[in-house]
PyMOL Python script that loads the backbone (N, CA, C, O; Angstrom):
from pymol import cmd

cmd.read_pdbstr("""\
ATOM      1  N   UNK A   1       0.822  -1.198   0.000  1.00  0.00           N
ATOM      2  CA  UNK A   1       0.000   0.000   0.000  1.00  0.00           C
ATOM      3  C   UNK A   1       0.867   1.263   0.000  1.00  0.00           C
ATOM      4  O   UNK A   1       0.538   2.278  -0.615  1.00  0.00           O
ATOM      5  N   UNK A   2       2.076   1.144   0.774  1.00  0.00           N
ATOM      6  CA  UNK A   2       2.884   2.370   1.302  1.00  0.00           C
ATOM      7  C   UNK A   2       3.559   2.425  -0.263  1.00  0.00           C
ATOM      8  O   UNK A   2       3.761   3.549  -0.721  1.00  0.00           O
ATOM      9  N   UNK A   3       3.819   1.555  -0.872  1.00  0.00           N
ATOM     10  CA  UNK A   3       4.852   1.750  -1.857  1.00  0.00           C
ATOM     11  C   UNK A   3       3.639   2.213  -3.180  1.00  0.00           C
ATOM     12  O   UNK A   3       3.930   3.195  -3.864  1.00  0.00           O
ATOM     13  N   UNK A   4       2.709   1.685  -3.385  1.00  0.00           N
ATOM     14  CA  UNK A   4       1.271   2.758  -4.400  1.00  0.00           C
ATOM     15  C   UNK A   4       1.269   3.675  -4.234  1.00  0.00           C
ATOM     16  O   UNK A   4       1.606   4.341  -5.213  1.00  0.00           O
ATOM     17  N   UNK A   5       0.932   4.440  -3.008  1.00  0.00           N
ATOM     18  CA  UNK A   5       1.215   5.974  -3.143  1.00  0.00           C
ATOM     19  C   UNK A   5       1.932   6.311  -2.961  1.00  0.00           C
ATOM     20  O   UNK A   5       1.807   7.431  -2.467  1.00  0.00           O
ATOM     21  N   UNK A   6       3.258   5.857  -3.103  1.00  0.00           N
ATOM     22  CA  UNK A   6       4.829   6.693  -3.092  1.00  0.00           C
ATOM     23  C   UNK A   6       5.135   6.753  -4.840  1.00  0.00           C
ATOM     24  O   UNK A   6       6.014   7.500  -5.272  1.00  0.00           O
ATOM     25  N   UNK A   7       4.665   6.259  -5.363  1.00  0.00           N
ATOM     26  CA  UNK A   7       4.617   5.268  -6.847  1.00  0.00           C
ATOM     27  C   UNK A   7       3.750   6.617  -7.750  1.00  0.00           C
ATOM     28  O   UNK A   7       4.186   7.362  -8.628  1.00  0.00           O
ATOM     29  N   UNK A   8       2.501   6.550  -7.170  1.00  0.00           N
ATOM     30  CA  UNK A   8       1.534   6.975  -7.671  1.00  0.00           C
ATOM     31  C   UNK A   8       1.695   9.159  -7.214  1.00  0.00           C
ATOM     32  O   UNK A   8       1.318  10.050  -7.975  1.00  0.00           O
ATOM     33  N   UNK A   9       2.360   9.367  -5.782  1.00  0.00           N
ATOM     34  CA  UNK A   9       2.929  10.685  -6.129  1.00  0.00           C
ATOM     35  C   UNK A   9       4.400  11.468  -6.645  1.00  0.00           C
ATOM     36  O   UNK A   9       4.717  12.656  -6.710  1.00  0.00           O
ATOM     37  N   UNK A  10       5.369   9.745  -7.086  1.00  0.00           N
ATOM     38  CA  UNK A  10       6.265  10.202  -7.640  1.00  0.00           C
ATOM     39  C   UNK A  10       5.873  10.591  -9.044  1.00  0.00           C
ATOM     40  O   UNK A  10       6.505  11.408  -9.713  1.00  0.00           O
ATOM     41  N   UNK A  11       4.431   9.744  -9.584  1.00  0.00           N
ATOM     42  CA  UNK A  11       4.049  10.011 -10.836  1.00  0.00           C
ATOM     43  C   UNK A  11       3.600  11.651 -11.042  1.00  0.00           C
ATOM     44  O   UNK A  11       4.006  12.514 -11.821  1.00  0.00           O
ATOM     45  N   UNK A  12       2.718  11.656 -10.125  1.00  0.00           N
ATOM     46  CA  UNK A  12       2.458  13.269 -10.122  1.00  0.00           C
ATOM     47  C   UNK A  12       3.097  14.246  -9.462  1.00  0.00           C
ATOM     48  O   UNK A  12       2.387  15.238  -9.299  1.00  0.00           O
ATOM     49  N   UNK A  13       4.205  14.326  -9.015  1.00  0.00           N
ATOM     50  CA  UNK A  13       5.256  14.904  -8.992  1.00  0.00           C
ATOM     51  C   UNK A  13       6.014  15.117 -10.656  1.00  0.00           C
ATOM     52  O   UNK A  13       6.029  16.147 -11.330  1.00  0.00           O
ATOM     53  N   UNK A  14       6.572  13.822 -10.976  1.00  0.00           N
ATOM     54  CA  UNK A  14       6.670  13.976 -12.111  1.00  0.00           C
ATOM     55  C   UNK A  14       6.733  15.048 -12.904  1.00  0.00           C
ATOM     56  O   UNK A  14       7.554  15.911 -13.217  1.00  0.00           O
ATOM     57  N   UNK A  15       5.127  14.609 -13.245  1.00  0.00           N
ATOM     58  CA  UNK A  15       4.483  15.210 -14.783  1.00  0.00           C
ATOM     59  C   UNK A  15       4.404  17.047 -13.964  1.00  0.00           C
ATOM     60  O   UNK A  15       4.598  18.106 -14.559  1.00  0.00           O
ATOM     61  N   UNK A  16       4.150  16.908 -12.871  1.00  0.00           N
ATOM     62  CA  UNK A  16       3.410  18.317 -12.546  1.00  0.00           C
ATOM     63  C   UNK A  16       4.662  19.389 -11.813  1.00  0.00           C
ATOM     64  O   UNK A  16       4.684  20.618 -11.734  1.00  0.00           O
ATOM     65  N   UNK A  17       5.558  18.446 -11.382  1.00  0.00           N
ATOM     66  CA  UNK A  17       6.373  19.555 -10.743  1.00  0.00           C
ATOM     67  C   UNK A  17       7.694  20.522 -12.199  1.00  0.00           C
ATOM     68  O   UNK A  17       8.015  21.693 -12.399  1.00  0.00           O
ATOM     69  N   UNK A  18       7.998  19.368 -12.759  1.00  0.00           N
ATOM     70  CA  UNK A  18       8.267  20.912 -13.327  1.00  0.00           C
ATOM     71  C   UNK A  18       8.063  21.272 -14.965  1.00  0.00           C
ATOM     72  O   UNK A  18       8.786  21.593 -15.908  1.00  0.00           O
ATOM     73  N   UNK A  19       6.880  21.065 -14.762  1.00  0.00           N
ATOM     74  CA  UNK A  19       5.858  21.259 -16.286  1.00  0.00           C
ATOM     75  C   UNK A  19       5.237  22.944 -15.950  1.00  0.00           C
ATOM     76  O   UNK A  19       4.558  23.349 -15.006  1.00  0.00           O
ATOM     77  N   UNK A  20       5.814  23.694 -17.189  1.00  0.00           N
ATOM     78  CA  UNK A  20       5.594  24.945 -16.616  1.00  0.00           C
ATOM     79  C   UNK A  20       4.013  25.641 -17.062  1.00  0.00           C
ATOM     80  O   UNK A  20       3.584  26.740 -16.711  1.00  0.00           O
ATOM     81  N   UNK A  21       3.509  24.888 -17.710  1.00  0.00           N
ATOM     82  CA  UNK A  21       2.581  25.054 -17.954  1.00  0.00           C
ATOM     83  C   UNK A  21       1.296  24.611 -17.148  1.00  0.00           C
ATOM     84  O   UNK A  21       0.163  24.997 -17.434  1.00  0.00           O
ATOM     85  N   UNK A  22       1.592  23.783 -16.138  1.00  0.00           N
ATOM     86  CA  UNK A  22       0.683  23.175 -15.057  1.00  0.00           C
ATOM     87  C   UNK A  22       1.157  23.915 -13.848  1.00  0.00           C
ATOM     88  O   UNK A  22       2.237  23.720 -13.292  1.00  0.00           O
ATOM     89  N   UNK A  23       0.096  24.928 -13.437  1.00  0.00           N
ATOM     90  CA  UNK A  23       0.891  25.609 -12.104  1.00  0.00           C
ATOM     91  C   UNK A  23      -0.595  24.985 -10.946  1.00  0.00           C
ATOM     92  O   UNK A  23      -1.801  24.842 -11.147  1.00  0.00           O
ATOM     93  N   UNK A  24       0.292  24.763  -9.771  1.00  0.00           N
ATOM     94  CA  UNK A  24      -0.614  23.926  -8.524  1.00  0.00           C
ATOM     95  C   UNK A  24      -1.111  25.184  -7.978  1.00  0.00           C
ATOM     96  O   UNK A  24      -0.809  26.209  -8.589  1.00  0.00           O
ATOM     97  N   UNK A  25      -1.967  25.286  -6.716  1.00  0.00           N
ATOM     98  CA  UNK A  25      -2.342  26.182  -5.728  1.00  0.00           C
ATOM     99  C   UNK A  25      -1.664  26.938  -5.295  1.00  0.00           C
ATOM    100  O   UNK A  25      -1.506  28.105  -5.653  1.00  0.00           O
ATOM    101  N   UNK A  26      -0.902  26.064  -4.010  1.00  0.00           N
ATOM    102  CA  UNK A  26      -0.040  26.119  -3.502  1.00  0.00           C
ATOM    103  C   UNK A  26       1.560  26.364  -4.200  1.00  0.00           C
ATOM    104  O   UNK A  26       2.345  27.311  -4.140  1.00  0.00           O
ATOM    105  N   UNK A  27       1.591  25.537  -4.620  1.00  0.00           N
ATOM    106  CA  UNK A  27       3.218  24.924  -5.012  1.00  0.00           C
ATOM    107  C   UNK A  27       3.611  25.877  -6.310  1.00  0.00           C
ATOM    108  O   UNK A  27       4.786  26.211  -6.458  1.00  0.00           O
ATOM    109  N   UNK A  28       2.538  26.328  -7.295  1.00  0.00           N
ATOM    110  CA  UNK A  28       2.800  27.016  -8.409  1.00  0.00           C
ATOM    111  C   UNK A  28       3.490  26.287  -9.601  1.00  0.00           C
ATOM    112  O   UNK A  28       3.060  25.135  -9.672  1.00  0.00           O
ATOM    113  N   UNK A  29       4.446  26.577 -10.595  1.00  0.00           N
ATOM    114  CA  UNK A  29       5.196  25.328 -11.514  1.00  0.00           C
ATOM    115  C   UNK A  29       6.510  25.673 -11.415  1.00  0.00           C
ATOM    116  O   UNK A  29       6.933  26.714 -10.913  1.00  0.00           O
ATOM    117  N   UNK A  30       7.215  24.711 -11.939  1.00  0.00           N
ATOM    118  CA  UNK A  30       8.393  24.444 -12.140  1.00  0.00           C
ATOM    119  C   UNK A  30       8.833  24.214 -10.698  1.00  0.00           C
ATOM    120  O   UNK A  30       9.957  24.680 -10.512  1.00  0.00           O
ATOM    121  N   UNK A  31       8.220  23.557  -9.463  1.00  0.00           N
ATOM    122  CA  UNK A  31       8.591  23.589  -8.028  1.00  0.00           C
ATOM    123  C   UNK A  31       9.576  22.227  -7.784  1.00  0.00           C
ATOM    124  O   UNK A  31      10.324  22.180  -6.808  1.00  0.00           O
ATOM    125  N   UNK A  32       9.527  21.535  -8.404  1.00  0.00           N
ATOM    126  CA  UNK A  32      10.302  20.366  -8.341  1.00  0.00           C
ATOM    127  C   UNK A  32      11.285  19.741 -10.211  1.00  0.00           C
ATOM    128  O   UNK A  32      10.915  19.945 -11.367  1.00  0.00           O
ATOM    129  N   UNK A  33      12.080  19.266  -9.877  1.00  0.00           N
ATOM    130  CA  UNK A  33      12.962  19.012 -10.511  1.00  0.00           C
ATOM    131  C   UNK A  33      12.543  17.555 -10.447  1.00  0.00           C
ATOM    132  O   UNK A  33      12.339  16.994  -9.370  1.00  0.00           O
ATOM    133  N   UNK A  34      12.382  16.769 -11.988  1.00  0.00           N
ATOM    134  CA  UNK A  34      12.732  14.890 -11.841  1.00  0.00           C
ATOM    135  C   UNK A  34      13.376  14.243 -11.250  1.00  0.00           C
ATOM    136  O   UNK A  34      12.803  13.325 -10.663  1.00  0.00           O
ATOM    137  N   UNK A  35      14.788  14.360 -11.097  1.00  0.00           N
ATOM    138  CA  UNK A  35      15.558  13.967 -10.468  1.00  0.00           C
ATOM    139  C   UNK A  35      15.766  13.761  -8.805  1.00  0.00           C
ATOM    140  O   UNK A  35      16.245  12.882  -8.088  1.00  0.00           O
ATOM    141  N   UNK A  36      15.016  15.315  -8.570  1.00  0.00           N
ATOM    142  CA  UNK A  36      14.839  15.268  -7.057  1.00  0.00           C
ATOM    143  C   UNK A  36      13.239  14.966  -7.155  1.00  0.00           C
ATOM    144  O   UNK A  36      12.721  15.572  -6.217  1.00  0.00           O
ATOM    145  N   UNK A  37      12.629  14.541  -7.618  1.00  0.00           N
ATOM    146  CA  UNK A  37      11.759  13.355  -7.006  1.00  0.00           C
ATOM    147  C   UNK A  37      11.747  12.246  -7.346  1.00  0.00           C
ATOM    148  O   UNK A  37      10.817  11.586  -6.882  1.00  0.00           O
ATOM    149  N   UNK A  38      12.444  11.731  -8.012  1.00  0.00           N
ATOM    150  CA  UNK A  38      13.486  10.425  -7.743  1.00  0.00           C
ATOM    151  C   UNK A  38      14.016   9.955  -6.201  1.00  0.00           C
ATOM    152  O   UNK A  38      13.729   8.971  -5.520  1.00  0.00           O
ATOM    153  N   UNK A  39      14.850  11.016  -5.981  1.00  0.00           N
ATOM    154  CA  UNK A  39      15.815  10.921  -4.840  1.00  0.00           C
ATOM    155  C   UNK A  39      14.486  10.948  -3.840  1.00  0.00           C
ATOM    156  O   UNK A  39      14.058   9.887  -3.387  1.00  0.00           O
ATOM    157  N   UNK A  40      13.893  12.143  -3.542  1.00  0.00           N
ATOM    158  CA  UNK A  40      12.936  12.217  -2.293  1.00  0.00           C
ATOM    159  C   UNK A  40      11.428  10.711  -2.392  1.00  0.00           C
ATOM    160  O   UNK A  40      10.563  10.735  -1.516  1.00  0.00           O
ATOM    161  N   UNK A  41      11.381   9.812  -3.290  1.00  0.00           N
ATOM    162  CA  UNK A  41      10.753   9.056  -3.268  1.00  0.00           C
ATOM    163  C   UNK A  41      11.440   7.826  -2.490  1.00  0.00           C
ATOM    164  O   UNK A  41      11.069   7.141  -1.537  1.00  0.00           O
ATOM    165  N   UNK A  42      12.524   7.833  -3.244  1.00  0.00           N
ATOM    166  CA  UNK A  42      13.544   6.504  -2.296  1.00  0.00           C
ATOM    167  C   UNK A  42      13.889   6.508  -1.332  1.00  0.00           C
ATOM    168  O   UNK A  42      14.329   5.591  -0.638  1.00  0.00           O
ATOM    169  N   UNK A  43      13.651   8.213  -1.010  1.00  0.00           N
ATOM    170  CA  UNK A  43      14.331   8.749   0.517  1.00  0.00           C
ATOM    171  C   UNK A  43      13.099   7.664   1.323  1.00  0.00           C
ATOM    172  O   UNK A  43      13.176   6.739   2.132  1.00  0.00           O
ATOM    173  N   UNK A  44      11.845   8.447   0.508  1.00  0.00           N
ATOM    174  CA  UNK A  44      10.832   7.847   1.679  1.00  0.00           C
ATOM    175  C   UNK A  44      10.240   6.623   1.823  1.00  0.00           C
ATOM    176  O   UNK A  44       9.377   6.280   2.630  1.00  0.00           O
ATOM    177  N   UNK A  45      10.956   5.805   0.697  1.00  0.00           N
ATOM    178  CA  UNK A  45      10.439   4.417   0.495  1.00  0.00           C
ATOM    179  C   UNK A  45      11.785   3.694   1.576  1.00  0.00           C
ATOM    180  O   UNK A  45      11.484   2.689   2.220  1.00  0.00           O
ATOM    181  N   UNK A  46      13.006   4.184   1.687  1.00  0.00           N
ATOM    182  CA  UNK A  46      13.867   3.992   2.745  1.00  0.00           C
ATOM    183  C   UNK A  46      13.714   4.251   4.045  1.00  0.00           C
ATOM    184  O   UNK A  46      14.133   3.531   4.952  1.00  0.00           O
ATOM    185  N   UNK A  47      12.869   5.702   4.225  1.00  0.00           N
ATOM    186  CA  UNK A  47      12.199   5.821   5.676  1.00  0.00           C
ATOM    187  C   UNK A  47      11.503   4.797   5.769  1.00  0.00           C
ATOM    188  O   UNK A  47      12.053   3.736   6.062  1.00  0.00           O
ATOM    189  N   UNK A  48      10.073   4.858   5.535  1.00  0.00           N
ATOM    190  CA  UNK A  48       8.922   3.522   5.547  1.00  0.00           C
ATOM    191  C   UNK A  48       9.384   1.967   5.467  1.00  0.00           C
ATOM    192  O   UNK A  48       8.666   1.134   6.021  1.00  0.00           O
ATOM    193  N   UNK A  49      10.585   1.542   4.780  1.00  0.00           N
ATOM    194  CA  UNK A  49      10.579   0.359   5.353  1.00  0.00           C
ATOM    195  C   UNK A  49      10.145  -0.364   3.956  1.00  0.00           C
ATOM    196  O   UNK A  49      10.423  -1.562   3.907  1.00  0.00           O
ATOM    197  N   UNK A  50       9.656   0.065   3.086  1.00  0.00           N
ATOM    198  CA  UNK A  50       9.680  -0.344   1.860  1.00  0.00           C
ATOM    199  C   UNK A  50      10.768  -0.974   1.353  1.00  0.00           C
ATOM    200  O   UNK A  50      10.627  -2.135   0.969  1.00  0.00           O
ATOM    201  N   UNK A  51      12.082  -0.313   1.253  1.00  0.00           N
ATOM    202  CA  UNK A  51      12.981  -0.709   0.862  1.00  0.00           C
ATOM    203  C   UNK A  51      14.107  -1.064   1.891  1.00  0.00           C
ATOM    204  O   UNK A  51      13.735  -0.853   3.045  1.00  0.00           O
ATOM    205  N   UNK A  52      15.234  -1.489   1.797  1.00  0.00           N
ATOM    206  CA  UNK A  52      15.935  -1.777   2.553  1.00  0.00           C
ATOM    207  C   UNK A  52      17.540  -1.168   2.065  1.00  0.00           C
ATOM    208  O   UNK A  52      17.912  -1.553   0.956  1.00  0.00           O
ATOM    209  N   UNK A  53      18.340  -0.390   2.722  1.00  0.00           N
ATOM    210  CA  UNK A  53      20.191   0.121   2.107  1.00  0.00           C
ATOM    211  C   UNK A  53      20.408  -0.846   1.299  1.00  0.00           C
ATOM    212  O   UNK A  53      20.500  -0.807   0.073  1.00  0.00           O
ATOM    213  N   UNK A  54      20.501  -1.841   2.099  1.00  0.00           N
ATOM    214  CA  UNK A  54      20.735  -3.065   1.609  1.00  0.00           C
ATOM    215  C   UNK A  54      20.938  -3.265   0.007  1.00  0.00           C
ATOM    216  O   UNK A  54      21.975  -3.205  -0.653  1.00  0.00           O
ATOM    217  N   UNK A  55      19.613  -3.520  -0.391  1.00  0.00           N
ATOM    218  CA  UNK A  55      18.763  -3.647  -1.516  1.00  0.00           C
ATOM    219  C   UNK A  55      19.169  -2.659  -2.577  1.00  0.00           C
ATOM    220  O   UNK A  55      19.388  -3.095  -3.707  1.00  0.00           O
ATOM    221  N   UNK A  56      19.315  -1.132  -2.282  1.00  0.00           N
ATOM    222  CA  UNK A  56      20.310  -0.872  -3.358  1.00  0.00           C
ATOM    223  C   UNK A  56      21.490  -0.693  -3.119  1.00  0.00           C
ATOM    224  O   UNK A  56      21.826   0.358  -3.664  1.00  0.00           O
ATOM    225  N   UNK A  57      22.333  -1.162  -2.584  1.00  0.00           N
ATOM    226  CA  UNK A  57      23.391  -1.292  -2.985  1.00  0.00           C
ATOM    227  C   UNK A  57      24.092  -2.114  -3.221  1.00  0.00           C
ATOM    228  O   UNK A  57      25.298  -2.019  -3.447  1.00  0.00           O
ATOM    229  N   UNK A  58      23.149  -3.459  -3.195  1.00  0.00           N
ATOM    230  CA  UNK A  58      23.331  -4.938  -3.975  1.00  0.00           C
ATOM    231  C   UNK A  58      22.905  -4.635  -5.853  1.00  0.00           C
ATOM    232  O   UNK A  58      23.174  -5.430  -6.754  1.00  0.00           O
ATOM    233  N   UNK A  59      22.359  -3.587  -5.988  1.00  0.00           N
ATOM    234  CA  UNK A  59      22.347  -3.281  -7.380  1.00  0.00           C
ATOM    235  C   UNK A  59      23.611  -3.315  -8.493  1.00  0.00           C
ATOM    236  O   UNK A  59      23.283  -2.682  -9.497  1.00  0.00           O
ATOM    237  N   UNK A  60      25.020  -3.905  -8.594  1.00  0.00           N
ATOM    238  CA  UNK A  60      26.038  -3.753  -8.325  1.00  0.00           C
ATOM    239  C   UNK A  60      25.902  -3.197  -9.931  1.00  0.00           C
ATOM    240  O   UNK A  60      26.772  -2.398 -10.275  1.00  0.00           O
ATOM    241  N   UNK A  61      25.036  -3.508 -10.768  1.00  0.00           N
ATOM    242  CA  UNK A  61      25.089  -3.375 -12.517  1.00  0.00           C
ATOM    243  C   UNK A  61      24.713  -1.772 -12.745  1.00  0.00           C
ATOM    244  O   UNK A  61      25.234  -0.964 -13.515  1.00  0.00           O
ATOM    245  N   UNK A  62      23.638  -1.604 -11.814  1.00  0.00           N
ATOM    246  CA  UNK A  62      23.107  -0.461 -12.013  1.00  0.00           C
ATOM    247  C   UNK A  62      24.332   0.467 -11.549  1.00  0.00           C
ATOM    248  O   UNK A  62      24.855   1.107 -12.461  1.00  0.00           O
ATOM    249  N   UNK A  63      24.869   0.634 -10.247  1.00  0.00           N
ATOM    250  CA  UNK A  63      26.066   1.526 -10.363  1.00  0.00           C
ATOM    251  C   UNK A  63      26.943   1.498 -10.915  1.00  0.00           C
ATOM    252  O   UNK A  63      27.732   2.441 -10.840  1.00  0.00           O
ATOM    253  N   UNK A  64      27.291  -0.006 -12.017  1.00  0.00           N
ATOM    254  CA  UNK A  64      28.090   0.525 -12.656  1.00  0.00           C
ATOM    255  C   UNK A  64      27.814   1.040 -13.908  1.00  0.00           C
ATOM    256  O   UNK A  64      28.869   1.430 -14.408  1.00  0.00           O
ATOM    257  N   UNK A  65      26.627   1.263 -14.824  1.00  0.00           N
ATOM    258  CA  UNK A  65      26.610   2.182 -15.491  1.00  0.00           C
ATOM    259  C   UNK A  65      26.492   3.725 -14.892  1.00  0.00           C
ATOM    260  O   UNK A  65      27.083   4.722 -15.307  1.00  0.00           O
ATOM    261  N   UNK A  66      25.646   3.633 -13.903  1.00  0.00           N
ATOM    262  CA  UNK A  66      26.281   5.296 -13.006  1.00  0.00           C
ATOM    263  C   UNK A  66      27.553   6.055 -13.316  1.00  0.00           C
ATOM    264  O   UNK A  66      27.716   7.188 -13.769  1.00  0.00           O
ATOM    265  N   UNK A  67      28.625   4.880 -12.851  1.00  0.00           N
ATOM    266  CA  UNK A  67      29.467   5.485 -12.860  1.00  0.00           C
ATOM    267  C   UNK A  67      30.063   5.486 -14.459  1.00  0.00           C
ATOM    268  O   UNK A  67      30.763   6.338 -15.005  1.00  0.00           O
ATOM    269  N   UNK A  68      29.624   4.453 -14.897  1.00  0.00           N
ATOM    270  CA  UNK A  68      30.398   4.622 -16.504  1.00  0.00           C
ATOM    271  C   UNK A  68      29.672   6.078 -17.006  1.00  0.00           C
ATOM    272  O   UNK A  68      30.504   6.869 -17.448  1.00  0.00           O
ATOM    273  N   UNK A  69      28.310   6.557 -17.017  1.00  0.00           N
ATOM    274  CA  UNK A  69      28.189   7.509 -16.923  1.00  0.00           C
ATOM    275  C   UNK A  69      28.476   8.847 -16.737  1.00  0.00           C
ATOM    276  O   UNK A  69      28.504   9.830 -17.477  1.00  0.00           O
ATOM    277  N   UNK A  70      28.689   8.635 -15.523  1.00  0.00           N
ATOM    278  CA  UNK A  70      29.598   9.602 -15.037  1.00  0.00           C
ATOM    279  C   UNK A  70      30.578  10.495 -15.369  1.00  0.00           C
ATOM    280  O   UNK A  70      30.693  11.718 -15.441  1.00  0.00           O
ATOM    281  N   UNK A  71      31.588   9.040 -15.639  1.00  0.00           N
ATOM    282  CA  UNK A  71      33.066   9.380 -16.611  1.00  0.00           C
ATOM    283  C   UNK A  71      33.056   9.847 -18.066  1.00  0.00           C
ATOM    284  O   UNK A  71      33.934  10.536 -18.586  1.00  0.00           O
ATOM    285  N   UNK A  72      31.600   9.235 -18.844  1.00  0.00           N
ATOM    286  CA  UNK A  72      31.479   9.881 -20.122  1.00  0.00           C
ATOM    287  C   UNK A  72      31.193  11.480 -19.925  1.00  0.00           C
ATOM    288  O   UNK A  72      31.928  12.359 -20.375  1.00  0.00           O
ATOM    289  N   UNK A  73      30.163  11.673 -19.278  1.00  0.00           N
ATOM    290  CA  UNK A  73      29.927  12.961 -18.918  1.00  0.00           C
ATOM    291  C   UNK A  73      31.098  14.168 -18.815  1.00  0.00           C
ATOM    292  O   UNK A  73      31.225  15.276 -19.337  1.00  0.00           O
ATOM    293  N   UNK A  74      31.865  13.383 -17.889  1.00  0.00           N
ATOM    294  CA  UNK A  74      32.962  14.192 -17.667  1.00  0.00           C
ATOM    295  C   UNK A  74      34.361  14.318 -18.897  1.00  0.00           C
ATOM    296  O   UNK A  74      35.417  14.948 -18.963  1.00  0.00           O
ATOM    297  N   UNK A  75      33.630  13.328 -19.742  1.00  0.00           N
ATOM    298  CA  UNK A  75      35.034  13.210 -20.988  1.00  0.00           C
ATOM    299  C   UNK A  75      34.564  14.180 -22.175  1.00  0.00           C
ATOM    300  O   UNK A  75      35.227  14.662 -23.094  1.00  0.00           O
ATOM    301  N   UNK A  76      32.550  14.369 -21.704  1.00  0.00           N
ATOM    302  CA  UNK A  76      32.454  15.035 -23.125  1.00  0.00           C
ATOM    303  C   UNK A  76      33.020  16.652 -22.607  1.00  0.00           C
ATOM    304  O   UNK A  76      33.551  17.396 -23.432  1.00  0.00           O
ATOM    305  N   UNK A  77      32.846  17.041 -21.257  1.00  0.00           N
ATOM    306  CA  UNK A  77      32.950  18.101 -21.176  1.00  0.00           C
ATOM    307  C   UNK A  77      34.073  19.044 -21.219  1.00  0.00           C
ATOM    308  O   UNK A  77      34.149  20.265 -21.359  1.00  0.00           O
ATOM    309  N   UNK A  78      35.378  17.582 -20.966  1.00  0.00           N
ATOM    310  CA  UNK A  78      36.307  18.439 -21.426  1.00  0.00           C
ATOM    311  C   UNK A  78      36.959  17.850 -22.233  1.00  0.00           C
ATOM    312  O   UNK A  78      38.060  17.339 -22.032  1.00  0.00           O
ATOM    313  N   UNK A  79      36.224  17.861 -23.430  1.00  0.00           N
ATOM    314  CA  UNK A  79      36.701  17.572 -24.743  1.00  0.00           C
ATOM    315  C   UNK A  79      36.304  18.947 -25.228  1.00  0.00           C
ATOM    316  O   UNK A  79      36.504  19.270 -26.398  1.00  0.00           O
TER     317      UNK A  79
END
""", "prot")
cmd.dss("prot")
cmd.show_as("cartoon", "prot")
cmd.util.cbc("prot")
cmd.orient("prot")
């Protein structure tokens, strides 16, 4: 249940936080960045118990394209 609506407001976070054409009540647009609701979803799926440290950082494939990433990033820029 906890992990549906973490699921279901990373979705609308998503689409709505920084779509500048969708402004909220409160919050207005462009208030959130993708990336950081990425991060603040896992944060809270790591609070709650959903997930476990553990669990990603047995991901061992996924960090390593991270980091292969990473290093491209940094090769285009100073090229």
């Amino acid at each position: 249940m906890i992990m549906a609506v973490l699921g279901a407001a990373g979705e609308f976070l998503w689409i709505t936080g920084s779509n500048p054409t969708i402004t909220l009540p409160v919050l207005g647009s462009n208030f959130i960045n993708p990336t950081m609701v990425v991060f603040v979803v896992i944060s809270l799926m790591l609070v709650t118990g959903v997930i476990e440290f553990e669990d990603i950082v047995a991901e061992k494939s996924a960090w390593e394209v991270f980091f292969l990433l990473h290093l491209a990033a940094h090769a285009v820029r100073r090229a």
